[in-house]
N, C-alpha and C positions, 0 to 999 in steps of 0.2 A: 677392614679398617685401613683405606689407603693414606697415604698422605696429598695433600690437599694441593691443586696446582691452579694454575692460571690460563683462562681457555685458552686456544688457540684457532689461527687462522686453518682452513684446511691445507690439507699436505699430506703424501704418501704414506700409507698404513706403516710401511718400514720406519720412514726415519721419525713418522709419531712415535713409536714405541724407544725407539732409539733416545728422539727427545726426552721423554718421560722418563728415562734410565737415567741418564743424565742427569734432570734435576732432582729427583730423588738422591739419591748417591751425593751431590751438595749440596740441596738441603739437609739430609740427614748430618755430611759432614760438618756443616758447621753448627747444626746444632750439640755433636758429638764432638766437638772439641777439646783440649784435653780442660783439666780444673788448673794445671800447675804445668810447667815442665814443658812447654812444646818442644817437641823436637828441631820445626823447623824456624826456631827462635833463637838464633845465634846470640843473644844477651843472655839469658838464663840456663837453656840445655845442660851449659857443661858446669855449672853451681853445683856445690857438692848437694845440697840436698836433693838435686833431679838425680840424683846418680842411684841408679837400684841397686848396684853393686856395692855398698854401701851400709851397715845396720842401720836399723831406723832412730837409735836415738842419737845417734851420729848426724844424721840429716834433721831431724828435730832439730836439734843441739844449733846447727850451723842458719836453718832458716831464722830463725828466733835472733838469732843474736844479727840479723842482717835485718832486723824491722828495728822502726820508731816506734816512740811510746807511744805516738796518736795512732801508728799502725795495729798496737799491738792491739789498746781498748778496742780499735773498731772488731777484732775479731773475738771480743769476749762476748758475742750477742749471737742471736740465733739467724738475726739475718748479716752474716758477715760481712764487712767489707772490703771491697775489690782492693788488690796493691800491684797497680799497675807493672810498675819498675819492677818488679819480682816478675809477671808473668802471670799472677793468681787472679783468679777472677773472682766476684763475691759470690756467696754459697752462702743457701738455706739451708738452715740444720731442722728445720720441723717439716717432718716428714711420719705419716702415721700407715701402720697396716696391722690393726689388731687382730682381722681377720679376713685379710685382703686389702689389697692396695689401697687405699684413702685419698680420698679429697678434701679432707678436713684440714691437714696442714696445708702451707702454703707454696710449701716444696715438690708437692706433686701436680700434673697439669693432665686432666680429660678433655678429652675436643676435639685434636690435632690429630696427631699420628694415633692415639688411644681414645677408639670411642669410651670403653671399660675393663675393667679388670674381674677375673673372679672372687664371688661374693660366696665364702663361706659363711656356714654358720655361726650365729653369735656364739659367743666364749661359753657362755653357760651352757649352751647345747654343746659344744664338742666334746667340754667337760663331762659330761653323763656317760659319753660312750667310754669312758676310763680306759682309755686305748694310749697310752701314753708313743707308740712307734706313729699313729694316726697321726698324733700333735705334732709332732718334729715333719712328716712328712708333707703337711700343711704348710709348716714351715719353709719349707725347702720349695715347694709351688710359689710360697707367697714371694720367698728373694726373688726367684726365676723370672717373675712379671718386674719385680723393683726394680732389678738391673738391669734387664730390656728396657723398661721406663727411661731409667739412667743412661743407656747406651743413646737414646736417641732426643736426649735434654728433655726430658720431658719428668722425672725425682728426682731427686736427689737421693744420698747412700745411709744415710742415719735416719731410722726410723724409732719413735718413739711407742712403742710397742713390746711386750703387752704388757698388760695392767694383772698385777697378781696382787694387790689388797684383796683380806680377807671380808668375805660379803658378811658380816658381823651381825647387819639389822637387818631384816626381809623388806624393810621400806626404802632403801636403800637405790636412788634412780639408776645409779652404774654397777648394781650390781652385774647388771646382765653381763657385762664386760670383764667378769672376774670370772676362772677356775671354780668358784663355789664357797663354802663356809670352812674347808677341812685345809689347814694348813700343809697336812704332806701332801693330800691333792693339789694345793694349787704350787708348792715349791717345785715339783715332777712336773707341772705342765710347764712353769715357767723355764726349768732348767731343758725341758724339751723343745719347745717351742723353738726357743735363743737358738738352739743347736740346728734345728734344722735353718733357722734364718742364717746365720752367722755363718754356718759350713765348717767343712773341717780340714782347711787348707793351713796345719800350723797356726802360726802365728797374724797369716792373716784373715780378711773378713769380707764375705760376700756381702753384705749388707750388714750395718750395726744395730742391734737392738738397743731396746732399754728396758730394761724394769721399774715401774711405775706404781703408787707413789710412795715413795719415803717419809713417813710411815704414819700407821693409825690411823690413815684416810679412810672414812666412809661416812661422813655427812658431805652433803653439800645444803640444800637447803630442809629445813625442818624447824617447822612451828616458829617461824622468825630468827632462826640460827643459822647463818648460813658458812660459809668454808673458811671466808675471808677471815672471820673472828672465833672462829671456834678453836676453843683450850681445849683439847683434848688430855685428860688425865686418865694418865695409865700407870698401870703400875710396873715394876720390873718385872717381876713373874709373866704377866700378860704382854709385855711386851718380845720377852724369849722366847717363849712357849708359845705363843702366835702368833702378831704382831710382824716379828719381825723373819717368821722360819721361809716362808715364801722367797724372802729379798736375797738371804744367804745362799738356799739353794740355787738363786739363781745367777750369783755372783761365782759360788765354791765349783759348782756343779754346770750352769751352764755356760758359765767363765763369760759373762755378758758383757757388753762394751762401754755399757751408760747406766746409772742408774738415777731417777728424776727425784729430786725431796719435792716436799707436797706444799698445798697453803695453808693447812693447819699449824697451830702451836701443840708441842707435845709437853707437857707442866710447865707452860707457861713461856717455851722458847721456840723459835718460826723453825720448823725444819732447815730450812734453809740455810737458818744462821745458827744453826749447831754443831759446834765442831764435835763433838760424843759422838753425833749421828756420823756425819758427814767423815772427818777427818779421821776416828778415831776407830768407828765402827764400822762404814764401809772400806776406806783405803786402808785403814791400820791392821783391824782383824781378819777383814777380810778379803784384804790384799785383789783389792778391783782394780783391774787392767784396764781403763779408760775413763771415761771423765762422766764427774755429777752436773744435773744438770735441774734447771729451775724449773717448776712447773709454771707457762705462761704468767708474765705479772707477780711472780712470789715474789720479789726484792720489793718489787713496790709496794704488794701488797703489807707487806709487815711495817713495810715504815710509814703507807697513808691509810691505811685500814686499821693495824692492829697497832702502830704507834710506838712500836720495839724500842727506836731509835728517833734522838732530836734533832739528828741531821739527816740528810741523804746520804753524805758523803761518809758517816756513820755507818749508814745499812750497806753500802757497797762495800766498806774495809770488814764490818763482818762477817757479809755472806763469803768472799774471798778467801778469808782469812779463815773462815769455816770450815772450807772444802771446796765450795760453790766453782766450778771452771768454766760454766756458760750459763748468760742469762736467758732465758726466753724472754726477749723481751728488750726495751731501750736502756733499762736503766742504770746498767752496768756502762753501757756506752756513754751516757750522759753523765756521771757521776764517779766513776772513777777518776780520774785526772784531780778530781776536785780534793778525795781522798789522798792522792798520791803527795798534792801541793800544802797538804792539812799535815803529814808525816802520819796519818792513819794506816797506812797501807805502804808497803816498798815496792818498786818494781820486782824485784825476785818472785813479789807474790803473783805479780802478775803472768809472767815468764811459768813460773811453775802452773798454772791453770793453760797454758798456752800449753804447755808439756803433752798435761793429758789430751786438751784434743787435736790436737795435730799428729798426735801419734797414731791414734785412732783413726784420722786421714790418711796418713799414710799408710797405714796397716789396707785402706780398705783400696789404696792403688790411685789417687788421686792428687799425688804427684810424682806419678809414673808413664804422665804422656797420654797418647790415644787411647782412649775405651777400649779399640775394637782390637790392640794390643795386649789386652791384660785379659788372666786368666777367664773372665765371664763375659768378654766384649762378642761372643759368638751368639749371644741372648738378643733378640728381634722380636720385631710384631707378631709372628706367628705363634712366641712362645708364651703371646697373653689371651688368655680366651679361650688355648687348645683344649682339644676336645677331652686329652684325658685330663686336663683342670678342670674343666666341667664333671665330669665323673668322679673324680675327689671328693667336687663340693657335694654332686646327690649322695654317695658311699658316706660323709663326715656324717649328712642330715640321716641318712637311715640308722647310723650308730646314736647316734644323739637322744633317738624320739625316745621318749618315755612308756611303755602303756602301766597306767596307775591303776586302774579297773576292767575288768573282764566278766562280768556277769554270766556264768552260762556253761562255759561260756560262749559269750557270743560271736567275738571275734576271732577269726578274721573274717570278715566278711564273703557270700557267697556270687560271685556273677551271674552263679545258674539263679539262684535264691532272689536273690536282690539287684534284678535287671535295671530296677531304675532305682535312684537315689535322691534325695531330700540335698541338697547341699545350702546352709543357710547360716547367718551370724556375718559380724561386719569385718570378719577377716578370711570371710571364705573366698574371697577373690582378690586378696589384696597384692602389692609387689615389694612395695622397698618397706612394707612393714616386718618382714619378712628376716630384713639383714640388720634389723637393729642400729644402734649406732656405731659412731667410727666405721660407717661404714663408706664404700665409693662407689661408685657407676659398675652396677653389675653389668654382665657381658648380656646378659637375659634373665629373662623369670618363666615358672611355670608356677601361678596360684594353685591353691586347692581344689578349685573346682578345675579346673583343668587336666590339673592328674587327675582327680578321680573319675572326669568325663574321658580317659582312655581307657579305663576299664568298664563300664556300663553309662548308660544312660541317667543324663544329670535333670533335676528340675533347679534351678538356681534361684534364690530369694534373701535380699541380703538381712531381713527380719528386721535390724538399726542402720544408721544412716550413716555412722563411725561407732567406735567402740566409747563414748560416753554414751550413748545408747538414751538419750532424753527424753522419751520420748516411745510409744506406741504403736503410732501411726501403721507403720509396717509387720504388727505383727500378725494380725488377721491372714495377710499373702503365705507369711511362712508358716501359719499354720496350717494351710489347704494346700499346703506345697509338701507338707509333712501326711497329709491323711492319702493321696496322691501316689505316694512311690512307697517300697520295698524296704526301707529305711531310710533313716534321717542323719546326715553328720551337720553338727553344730560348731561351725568353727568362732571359736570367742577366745576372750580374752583382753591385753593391751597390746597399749603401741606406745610410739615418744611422746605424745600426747600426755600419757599417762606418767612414766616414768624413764626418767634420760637424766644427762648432768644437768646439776642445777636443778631438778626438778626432782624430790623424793616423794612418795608416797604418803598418802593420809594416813590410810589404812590399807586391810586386808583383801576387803571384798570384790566380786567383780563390780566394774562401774557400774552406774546409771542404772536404767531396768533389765540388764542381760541376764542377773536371774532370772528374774518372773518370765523371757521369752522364754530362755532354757525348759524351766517348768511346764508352762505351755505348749508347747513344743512336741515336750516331750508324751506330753497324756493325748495332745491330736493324731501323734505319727501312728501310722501305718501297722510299719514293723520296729525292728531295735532302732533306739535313738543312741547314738555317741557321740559322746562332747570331745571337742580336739582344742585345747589351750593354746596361744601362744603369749609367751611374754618372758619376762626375764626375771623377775622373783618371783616368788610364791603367792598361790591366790588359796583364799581360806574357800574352800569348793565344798563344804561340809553337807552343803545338801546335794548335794550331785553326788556324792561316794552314799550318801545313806538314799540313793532313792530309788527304789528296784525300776522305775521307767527306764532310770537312765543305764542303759547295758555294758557300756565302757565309756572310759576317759584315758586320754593320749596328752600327756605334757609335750610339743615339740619345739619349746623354745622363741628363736626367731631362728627358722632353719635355714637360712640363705636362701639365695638367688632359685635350687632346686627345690625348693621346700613341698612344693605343693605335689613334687613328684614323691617328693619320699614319704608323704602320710598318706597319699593312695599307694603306697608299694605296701607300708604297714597294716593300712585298713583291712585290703585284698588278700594279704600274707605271702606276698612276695618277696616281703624282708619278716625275718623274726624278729621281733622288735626285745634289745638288750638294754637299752640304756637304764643309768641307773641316777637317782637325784641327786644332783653335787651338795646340793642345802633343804635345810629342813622345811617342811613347811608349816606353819603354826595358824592356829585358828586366831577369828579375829581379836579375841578377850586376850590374848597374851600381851600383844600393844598396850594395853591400859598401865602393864605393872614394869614397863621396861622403855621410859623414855631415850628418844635415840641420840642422848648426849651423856649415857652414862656407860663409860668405856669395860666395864669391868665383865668380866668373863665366867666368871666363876659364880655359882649361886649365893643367893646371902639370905637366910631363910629368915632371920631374926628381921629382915627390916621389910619381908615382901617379896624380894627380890630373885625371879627362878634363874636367871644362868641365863646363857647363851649358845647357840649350836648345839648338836645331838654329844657334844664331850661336854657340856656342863649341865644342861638343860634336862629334868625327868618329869618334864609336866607331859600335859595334852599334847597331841600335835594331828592334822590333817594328812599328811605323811611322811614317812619318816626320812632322814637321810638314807641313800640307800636303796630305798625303795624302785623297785623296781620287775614287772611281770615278764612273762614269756608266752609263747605260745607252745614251749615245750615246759618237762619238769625235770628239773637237774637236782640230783642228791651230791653230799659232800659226806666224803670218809678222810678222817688223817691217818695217811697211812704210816707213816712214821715222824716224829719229831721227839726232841731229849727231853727227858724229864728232870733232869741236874743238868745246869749249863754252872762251870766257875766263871766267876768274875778274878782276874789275874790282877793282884792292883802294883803299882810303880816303887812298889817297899818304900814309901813314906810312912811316916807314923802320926797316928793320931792322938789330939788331947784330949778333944769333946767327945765323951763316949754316950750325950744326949742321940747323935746323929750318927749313930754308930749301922744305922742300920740301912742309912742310906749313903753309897760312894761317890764323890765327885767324879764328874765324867772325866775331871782331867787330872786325876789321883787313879786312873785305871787304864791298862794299858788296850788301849780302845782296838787297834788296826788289827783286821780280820778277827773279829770279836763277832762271828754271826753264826747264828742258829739257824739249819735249815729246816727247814717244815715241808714234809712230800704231801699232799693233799690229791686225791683222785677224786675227779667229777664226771661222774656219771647221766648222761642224758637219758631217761628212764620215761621220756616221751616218742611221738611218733612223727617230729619234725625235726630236723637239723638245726640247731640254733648257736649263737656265741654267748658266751656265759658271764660275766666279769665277777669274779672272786675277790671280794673283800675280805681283810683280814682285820680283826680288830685286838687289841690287848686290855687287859686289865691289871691295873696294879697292886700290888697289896695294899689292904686295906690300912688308913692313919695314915697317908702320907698326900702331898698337896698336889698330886696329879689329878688327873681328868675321872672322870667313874668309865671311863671308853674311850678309847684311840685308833683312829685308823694307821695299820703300820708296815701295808702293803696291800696291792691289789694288781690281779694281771687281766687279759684277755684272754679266754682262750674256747676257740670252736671244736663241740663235739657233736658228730655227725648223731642222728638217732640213733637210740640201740648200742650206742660204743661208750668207752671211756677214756679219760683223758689224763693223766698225772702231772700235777703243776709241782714243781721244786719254786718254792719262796723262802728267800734268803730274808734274815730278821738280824739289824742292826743293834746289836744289845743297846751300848752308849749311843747311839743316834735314836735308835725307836723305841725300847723297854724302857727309856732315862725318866724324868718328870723333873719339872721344876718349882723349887722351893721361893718364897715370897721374897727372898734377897736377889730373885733372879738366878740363882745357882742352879744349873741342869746337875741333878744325881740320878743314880742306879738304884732305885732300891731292892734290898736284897728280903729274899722270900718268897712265897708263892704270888708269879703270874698265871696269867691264864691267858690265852688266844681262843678268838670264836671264829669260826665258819658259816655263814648261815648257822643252822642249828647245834649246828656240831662244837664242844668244848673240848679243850686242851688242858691241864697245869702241867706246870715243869717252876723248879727252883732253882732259883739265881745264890747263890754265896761267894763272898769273897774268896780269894786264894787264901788269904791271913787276917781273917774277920778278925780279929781280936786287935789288930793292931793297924784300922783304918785311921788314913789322916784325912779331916773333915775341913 
C-alpha cells in the first residue's frame, strides 16, 4: 500500500527514488499535522494548554475559558469545528472499529495511503472462543492499525466501539455485533476489549473506545416497531441484573473513555435525556472518566420522532443538562445557542460537557504537537495488514468456530478418505459476507472453498444464487456435485441481507429453499455430508441435528477476512475446534409466545410467557448456550473448593427480618470476599485440544435470581493424555449476589451450588451475625 503520486518525466533511477522520498515524507507530513499546538506556531505553542508539562485539567480549564460561546457549540457535535486563532483544526469524532478498523464512520478514510485494514471476526464468533486474553489482544491489533491510520490523517482517535447490549431476542439484526446473551460474558469482553484498545499508559489513551448503547437496546426494526419510537419497559431488577451489568463492567473494569445512550425510550424517557441514566448512573455511580455521547440523531430523534419535548431548544437544555457532552449529529450545534438565549440552559452547562471531551483529547495527545512525537507516532503502513495481524485474525476464526454435531464420528475429515470434496451453498465462496457488519476494507480474504481446496480436491457448486435461496434452479448441479466426490460441505446460512441494523429478523428458519437443498443434498452425496452455518443469530436447524445423512454441523459465525482458512483447518483437524455458543439457540415455535417488544426477562408462566436466555428460559431449545463439541473428550473433577464460605457483614442492624435471609451487597463487607474453586481437567482423548470451562451457580431456592448463572469461565489447553488444574476465583457479592424486584443486588445466604460440565459442587453461604442483618 504505497502512497499515491504524480507521474513523472524520466530522470536518473537515483534522484527518482530520492524524489519519491521526498514527497512521501511531505505528504505524509502534512497530512500528520498536529490536531492543536503546533510547535512551529509561534501564536499558540507557548498557551498553557499546549504545554505537556502541565496536568490535563489545568490545560482543559485554560483552553475553554480562551473560546466563545459560538466557539464552544460548534464543538458540541461529532463533526467539530475548526478554531482557527487557537491553532485547532476541526475533528471528527465518529470513528468505528468493532472488530477492525471501519469505514462506517466518517472519520476513517480507505484508498489513499490504506488500501485496508484487518478484518476480524464478527463479535459473536470471537465471543464463543471465551478466551477473554484473545479479546484484549485484538484490541491492542485493532489500536495499532487506528493510530497508524491517525499518524498519517487518514482516523481519527475516538472510536465508537464495541457494542456490549445484551443479544436479549434471537431475531435481533445486530445481534451479531454483541458478546452474546450472558451478561458477565459480554461485561469481560467489554472490559477486555476497551483495555486492549485504550492501552495501559496511565492516565492516558491509545485510542478511545466507547461502550454502546445505553441501554435496553435491542430492537431496531420489528413488526412495524422500529428504534426511533420504541418504549422500552423495563423493570429495575431487569435492568441491574442485565441490562445494565455489561456497561458497568466496562466503565469499573475497563475504565472506557465514552459511553453512547441509545435511541430507545427506557419507561417512557429517551436515553439521552435521562439524567438517572446519564448523570446519575454513569458519571455519578460510576464515576466514567470521559464523555457520553448520542447515538447518531438521538437528540433529534426524541424531539421529531418520539415528540419528548415542544421545543428544540427544549431537547438540547435536556439532553445537556442530562449528561449528554457530544451530539452525533447537527443538532446540539443548531440549537443550543437558542436554549442558552431561552435561560434553558447556562453556559457552565456547556463548558462542563466541553470538560469531558477535551479531556479525553487531550489524554489521547492531541494537543501535544506532532504525531510522530507522541508515545504511538512510531505506528506506519507497515503496521496495518502485517502479516502477524493476519494470523490473529485466522487464530481469533479457528477459536470461534463452533462444531455443534459430529456424527460418527465423522469429523475431521480425511485427505487420504475424502480426496475430493462437494463444496456447495451460497456462502461457500463468499468474502465480505464473511466480516459481517461494522465492518471495513479487509486486507484480503480466503472463502471456503479456497481453504478447503488446500487441502484436497474441490468440486464447487453454489446450489442458490444468494442466501434467500428463491428458487431451485441450481440444485440439480449440486446434487451431481454431491454424488461425484468423497464428501459434501454445505456452506449456508445468512448474510446482511438477512439480518443487520435496522433490519431484524422474521423468524428462525433458514431462508428460502436452503432447507430442501441441505436435504437433498444430503441423501445425493457420495460420502458424509456437513453443514457449515454462517450468520450472526441462531438458526432453528432442527432437521439437520435430527438427521442421521447429515454427519456434522459447524457454527462459524461471520469469521472474518480468514474465515474460509479456518473451517478447512477445523474440517481437516488441523485446528480442534473449541468454541463454545455465546447465545441460545431456540427452535422456531418459541417466537410465537415472546414478542420482541416485551423486555422482561424473567418467565411468567401464569400469562404464557417462557423467559429469556438459558438464566431464565427452561423450555425447548435447538442448542443450548454453551454448547459446544470437540474432537477430543475432557472430564472435570473439583478438586477442592469450601463447603462454608461466612458472609462478614458491616455490623449494621436490621429491622425487616422478612429478608433476613438475603444480605444487601452493600450491608457486606464485599473486598476480597472470593471463594476459590481448583477444578482439574483432564484430556482423556487422543488429540490435543483447548478446553473453555464454564462455571455456572445456582442459588437457593425462593429467591428472585436466575435458575443459572454463568460466574466464570477460563481457557485452558491440555495436550492428550495430561491434566490441567484451573484455580477460578468466585466473587461472593459480585457473582453469588441476585437481584430482588426493587432492583437491590443481595447475597442470599444458604445452600449454593456451582456446576462443571457434569460435575456439582454445594458449599453454604452465612452471615457473620445472621441474626442481626440490616436489610
Amino acid at each position: 500500500m504505497a502512497s499515491s503520486f504524480i507521474p513523472l518525466p524520466p530522470i536518473s533511477l537515483s534522484f527518482f527514488f530520492f524524489f519519491i522520498f521526498i514527497f512521501l515524507l511531505s505528504d505524509a507530513t502534512a497530512l500528520r499535522g498536529p490536531f492543536a499546538c503546533d510547535p512551529k506556531n509561534s501564536v499558540t505553542n507557548n498557551l498553557p494548554f499546549c504545554k505537556i508539562s502541565l496536568p490535563i485539567p489545568v490545560r482543559v480549564r485554560d483552553l475553554i475559558g480562551r473560546l466563545t460561546l459560538q466557539e464552544k457549540i460548534g464543538l458540541l457535535v461529532n463533526n467539530a469545528a475548526p478554531v482557527p486563532r487557537l491553532g485547532i483544526k476541526g475533528y471528527e469524532w465518529w470513528s468505528e472499529a468493532l472488530h477492525g478498523v471501519s469505514n462506517v464512520g466518517p472519520g476513517t478514510k480507505f484508498g489513499g495511503h490504506f488500501l485496508g485494514a484487518t478484518m476480524f471476526p464478527q463479535v459473536i464468533t470471537t465471543a464463543s472462543s471465551f478466551n477473554a486474553s484473545l479479546w484484549e489482544q485484538i484490541g491492542r491489533v485493532v489500536s495499532d492499525e487506528a493510530r497508524a491510520m491517525y499518524n498519517w490523517g487518514d482516523a481519527g482517535l475516538t472510536f465508537w466501539s464495541p457494542n456490549v447490549n445484551i443479544f436479549r431476542d434471537p431475531r435481533w439484526g445486530r445481534g451479531q455485533e454483541t458478546p452474546g446473551e450472558d451478561p458477565v460474558v459480554a461485561g469481560k469482553y467489554a472490559a477486555s476489549y476497551v483495555r486492549g484498545l485504550q492501552g495501559y499508559d496511565g492516565d492516558r489513551l491509545k485510542v478511545a473506545a466507547c461502550c454502546k448503547h445505553y441501554t435496553a437496546y435491542d430492537l431496531d426494526n420489528w413488526n412495524g416497531i422500529d428504534r426511533f419510537h420504541f418504549n422500552a419497559k423495563v423493570s429495575k431488577q431487569d435492568l441491574e441484573d442485565t441490562f445494565d451489568v455489561p456497561f458497568r463492567a466496562c466503565v469499573l473494569e475497563g475504565k472506557v473513555a465514552s459511553v453512547m445512550c441509545s435511541y430507545n425510550q427506557v419507561n417512557g424517557i429517551p436515553t439521552c435525556a435521562d439524567p438517572s441514566l446519564l448523570r446519575n448512573t454513569i458519571r455519578g455511580d460510576w464515576k466514567l472518566n470521559g464523555y457520553i455521547v448520542s447515538d447518531c440523531d438521538s437528540v433529534g430523534v426524541f424531539y421529531d420522532n418520539q415528540h419528548y419535548t415542544a421545543t428544540p431548544e427544549e431537547a438540547a437544555a435536556d439532553a445537556i443538562k442530562a449528561g449528554l457532552d457530544l451530539d452525533c449529529g447537527p443538532f446540539l450545534a443548531v440549537h443550543t445557542a437558542g436554549a442558552i438565549e431561552r435561560r434553558l440552559l447556562n453556559e457552565v452547562d456547556v463548558n462542563n460537557a466541553l470538560v469531558n471531551t477535551m479531556t479525553v483529547q487531550m489524554r489521547l495527545g492531541m494537543f501535544d504537537g506532532e504525531p510522530s512525537r507522541q508515545p504511538y507516532g512510531h505506528l506506519t503502513i507497515s503496521d496495518v495488514c502485517a502479516a502477524a495481524n493476519n494470523q490473529l485474525a485466522l487464530e481469533a476464526a479457528r477459536q470461534g468456530i463452533v462444531l455443534m454435531k459430529n456424527r460418527g464420528p465423522t469429523l475431521p475429515l480425511s485427505t487420504l478418505r475424502h480426496r475430493t470434496v462437494a463444496v456447495i451453498g451460497p456462502n461457500s465462496d463468499v468474502t465480505v459476507t464473511m466480516i459481517g457488519n461494522y465492518a471495513g476494507v479487509a486486507c484480503g480474504y480466503t472463502t471456503p472453498v479456497q481453504g478447503i481446496a488446500r487441502y484436497v480436491r474441490t468440486i464447487h457448486q453454489a446450489g442458490c444464487r444468494d442466501v434467500a435461496c428463491t428458487d431451485n434452479r441450481l440444485f440439480g448441479a449440486a446434487e451431481n456435485a454431491a454424488r461425484q466426490a468423497d464428501a459434501t460441505v454445505l456452506v449456508m446460512g445468512l448474510d446482511q441481507s438477512i439480518e443487520a441494523e435496522f433490519r431484524d429478523r422474521a423468524g428462525l428458519l433458514l431462508p428460502g429453499r436452503q432447507q430442501e437443498l441441505i436435504s437433498r443434498v444430503a441423501m445425493a452425496s457420495r460420502g458424509p455430508t456437513i453443514l457449515v452455518l454462517m450468520s450472526g443469530g441462531p438458526i432453528d436447524i432442527s432437521f439437520a441435528k435430527n438427521d442421521p445423512r447429515i454427519a456434522g454441523i459447524i457454527w462459524a459465525g461471520y469469521p472474518g477476512q480468514n474465515g474460509g482458512t479456518a473451517i478447512a483447518d477445523v474440517l481437516f483437524g488441523q485446528t480442534n475446534p473449541g468454541g463454545k455458543l455465546p447465545m441460545t439457540w431456540y427452535p422456531q415455535s418459541y417466537l410465537a409466545k415472546v414478542p420482541m417488544t416485551i423486555m422482561g426477562m424473567r418467565a411468567d408462566p401464569a400469562r404464557g410467557y417462557p423467559g429469556r436466555t438459558y438464566r431464565f428460559y427452561k423450555g425447548p431449545v435447538v442448542y443450548p448456550f454453551g454448547h459446544g463439541m470437540s474432537y477430543t473428550t475432557f472430564t472435570h473433577t473439583i478438586a477442592h473448593a469450601p463447603t462454608i464460605v461466612a458472609v462478614p457483614l458491616d455490623g449494621r442492624r436490621a429491622g425487616n427480618s422478612t429478608l433476613s435471609s438475603a444480605v444487601r451487597v452493600t450491608h457486606a463487607k464485599c473486598n476480597r470476599l472470593s471463594i476459590g474453586v481448583h477444578v482439574d481437567v483432564k484430556n482423556v482423548g487422543s488429540r490435543d485440544g483447548s478446553h473453555t470451562l464454564l462455571v455456572f451457580s445456582h442459588p437457593p431456592a425462593g429467591h428472585w435470581g436466575e435458575h443459572k448463572q454463568l460466574v466464570a469461565f477460563e481457557k485452558v489447553h491440555v495436550p492428550a493424555g495430561s491434566q490441567q488444574r484451573v484455580k477460578i476465583g468466585i466473587h461472593v457479592c459480585k457473582s453469588l449476589s441476585v437481584v430482588d424486584k426493587n432492583g437491590i443486588r443481595r447475597i442470599p445466604m444458604g445452600e449454593h451450588s456451582i456446576h462443571v460440565g457434569d460435575v456439582r459442587h454445594s458449599f453454604s453461604l452465612h452471615a457473620a451475625n445472621l441474626a442481626e442483618i440490616k436489610t
